[in-house]
C-alpha positions in Angstrom: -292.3 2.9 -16.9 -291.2 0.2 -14.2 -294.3 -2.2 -12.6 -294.9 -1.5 -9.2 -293.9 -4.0 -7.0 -294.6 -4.8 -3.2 -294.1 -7.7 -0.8 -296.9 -8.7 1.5 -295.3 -7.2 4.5 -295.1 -4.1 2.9 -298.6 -4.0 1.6 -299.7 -4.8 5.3 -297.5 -2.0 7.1 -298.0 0.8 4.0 -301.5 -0.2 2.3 -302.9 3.5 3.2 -299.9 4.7 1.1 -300.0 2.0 -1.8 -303.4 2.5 -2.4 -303.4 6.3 -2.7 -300.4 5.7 -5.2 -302.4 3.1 -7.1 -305.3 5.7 -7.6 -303.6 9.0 -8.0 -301.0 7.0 -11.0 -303.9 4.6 -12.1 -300.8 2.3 -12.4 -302.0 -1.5 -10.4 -299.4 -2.8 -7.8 -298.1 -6.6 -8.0 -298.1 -8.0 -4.3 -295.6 -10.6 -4.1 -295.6 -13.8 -1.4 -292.6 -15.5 -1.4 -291.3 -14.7 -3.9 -294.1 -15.1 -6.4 -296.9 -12.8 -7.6 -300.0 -13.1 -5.2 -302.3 -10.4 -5.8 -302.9 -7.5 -7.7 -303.9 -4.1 -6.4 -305.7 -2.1 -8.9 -307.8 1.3 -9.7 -310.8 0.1 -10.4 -311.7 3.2 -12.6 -309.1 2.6 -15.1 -310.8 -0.8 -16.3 -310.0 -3.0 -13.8 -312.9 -2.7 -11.9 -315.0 -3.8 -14.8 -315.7 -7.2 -14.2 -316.8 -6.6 -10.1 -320.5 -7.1 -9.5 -323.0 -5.0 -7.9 -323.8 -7.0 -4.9 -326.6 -6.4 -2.6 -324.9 -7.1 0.5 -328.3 -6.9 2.8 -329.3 -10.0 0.6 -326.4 -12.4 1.1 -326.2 -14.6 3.6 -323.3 -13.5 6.1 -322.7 -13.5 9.5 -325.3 -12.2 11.7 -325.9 -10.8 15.5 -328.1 -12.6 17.9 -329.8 -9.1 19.3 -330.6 -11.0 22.7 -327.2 -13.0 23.6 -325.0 -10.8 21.5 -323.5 -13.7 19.5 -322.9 -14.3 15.5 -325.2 -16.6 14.1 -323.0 -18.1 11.3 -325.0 -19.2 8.3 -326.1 -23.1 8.2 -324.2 -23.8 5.5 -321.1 -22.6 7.5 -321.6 -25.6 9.7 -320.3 -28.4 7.9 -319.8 -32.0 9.9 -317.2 -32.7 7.7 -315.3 -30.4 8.7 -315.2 -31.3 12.6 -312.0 -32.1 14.3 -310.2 -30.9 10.7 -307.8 -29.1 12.8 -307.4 -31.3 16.2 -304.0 -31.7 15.2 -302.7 -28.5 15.2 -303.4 -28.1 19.1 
């Protein structure tokens, strides 16, 4: 049996497709960017799945909306003064 291969342009336009393959054969797909293997796309109830953790996602600390102005509140930690004017350049 061959490895299943994709490139990252085709796992962006056909993902739908790739992923219903991935489960129905239980066989994982090896996403490739440029030219090297990137990710992995795997059933998670033939093993692969093991090792992810049951996270309570109303304890973590994500993004948030302001009710009154409407806005994300991005966690403190998020604002790092380090990381001011890291990409001035690129403008």
């Amino acid at each position: 049996m061959s490895e299943l291969t994709a490139t990252v342009a085709e796992t962006r336009a056909n993902f739908s497709k790739i992923a219903t393959t991935v489960n129905e054969t239980g066989r994982p797909v090896t996403v490739f960017k440029n030219s090297k293997p990137w990710v992995l796309i795997a059933p998670i109830g033939k093993g692969y799945g093991d090792h992810i953790p049951n996270i309570d996602w109303s304890k973590q600390n994500i993004i948030t909306l302001d009710p009154k102005t409407r806005k994300t509140i991005l966690p403190a930690d998020w604002n790092d003064p380090e990381d001011e004017g890291l990409y001035d350049d690129l403008v």
